[in-house]
N, C-alpha and C positions, 0 to 999 in steps of 0.2 A: 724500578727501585723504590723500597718504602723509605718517605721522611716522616719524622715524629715533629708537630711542632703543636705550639698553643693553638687552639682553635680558634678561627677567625666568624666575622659574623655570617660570611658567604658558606661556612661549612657547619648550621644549622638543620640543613635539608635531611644530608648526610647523614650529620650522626642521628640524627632521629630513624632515617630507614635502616642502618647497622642495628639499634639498638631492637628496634623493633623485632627485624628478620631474625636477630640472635637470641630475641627473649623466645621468640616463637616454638624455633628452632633445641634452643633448651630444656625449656619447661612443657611443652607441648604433653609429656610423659610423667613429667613430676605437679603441674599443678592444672586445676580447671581453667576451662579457659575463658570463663568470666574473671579469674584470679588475676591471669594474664594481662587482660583488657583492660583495668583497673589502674592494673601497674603504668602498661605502656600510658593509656590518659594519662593517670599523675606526671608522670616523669618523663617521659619521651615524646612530648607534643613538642613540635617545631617549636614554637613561639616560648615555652617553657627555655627549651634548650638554646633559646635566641637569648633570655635574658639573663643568664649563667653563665655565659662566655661574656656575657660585657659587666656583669656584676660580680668581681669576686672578692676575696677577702683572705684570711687565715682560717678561718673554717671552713671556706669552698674556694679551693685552689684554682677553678676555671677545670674546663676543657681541653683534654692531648686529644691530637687525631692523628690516625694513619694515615699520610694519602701516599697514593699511587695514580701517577699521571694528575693527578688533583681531584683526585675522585677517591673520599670517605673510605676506607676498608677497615678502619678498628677505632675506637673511642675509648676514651678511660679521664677519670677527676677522681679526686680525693682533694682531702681537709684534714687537719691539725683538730685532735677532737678537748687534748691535753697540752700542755705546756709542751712535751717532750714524748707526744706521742699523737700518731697519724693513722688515715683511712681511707683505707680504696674503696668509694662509694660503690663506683660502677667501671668495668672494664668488659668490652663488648665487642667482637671481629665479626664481621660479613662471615656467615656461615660456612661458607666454603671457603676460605682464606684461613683454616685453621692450622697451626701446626706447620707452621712458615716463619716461626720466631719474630710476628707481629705483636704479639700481646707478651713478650718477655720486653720487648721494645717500648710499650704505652708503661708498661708497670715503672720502668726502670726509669722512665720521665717522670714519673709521678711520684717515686720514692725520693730520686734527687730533689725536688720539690720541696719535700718534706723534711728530708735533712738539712737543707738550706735553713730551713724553719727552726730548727732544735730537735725535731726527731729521734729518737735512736727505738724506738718501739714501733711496731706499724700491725693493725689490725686489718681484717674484711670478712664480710659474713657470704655464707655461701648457702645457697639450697641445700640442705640436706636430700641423699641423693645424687647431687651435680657431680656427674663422671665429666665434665667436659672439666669442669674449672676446679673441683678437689686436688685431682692430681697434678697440674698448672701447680698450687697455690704450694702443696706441699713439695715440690721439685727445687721451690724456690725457697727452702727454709722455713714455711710458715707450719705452725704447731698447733693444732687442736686444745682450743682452751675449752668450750662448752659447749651447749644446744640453748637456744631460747625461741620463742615463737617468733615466726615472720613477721614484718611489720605489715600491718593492711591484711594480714591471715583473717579471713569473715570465721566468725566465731564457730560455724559446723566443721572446718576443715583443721584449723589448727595445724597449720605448716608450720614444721619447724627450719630455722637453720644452725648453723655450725659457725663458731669463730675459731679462727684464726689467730694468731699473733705470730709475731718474728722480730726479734734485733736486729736492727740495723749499726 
C-alpha cells in the first residue's frame, strides 16, 4: 500500500535515487546527458535534498514522498511563487511504478498544500517533448500557457520547456 506523507530526514537517500532513476529515465531522449548530470548535481545530491526537507518555508513547501513498505517510490515539493498562486517544482516516481496512481497522489499532497496557503492558481514547467508528464499534467486540468528556455539550458542546446497553469 502507498502512503503520501512529508518527508522525513531518514528519506533523503530515497528521493535522490527516485529522482535520479526518473530524470534518467525521462530525458535520457530529450536532453544530453551532460544536461542531465548537471541537473541531477544541482538538485538531487543527498545532502541537497537533506537540507530542504528540514528547511522550508512558503516558497519551498518541503518534501511528499511515496513510500511503499518504507521504501521511496515517488517524490514531489512545490512552493507559493505568488500570494495566491503555486508550483510543482519537481514530481518524480521510480521509473517503473508509473501509471499506479502514485504521482496523481504526491500532486494532490502538494496542491492541498498550496491551497492551505491561499492558492487558487497552480503552475509547473515541463520539458518540452515529455510524453511521460505532459499528458499527466494536462489529465489533471492544467493548460498550456507558453514555451520559455530551460533553466541551466548551456547556451548551444537551448531547451525549451512548456508551462502549465490550472485553477484550483
Amino acid at each position: 500500500m502507498i502512503t503520501i506523507i512529508k518527508a522525513r530526514p531518514e528519506h533523503a537517500a530515497g528521493i535522490a535515487s527516485v529522482c535520479t532513476e526518473a530524470n534518467w529515465a525521462t530525458y535520457r531522449e530529450l536532453r544530453s546527458a551532460a544536461y542531465i548530470e548537471k541537473v541531477i548535481e544541482e538538485f538531487y545530491k543527498e545532502s541537497r535534498i537533506q537540507k530542504e526537507i528540514e528547511q522550508t518555508d512558503r516558497y519551498w513547501g518541503g518534501w511528499f514522498v511515496a513510500l511503499e513498505e518504507g521504501n521511496v517510490v515517488g517524490a514531489a515539493g512545490g512552493g507559493m511563487t505568488e500570494e495566491k498562486e503555486g508550483e510543482i517544482y519537481v514530481l518524480y516516481l521510480d521509473p517503473v511504478r508509473r501509471n499506479e496512481g502514485i504521482g496523481t497522489m504526491l500532486l494532490e499532497a502538494v496542491t492541498e498544500q498550496q491551497k492551505r496557503l491561499g492558492a487558487i492558481k497552480q503552475w509547473v514547467s515541463v520539458a518540452e517533448g515529455n510524453q511521460k508528464a505532459i499528458p499527466f499534467y494536462e489529465a489533471r486540468g492544467f493548460q498550456l500557457h507558453c514555451k520559455q528556455v530551460d533553466y541551466g539550458s548551456f547556451q548551444d542546446e537551448r531547451y525549451q520547456s512548456v508551462r502549465y497553469v490550472r485553477l484550483l
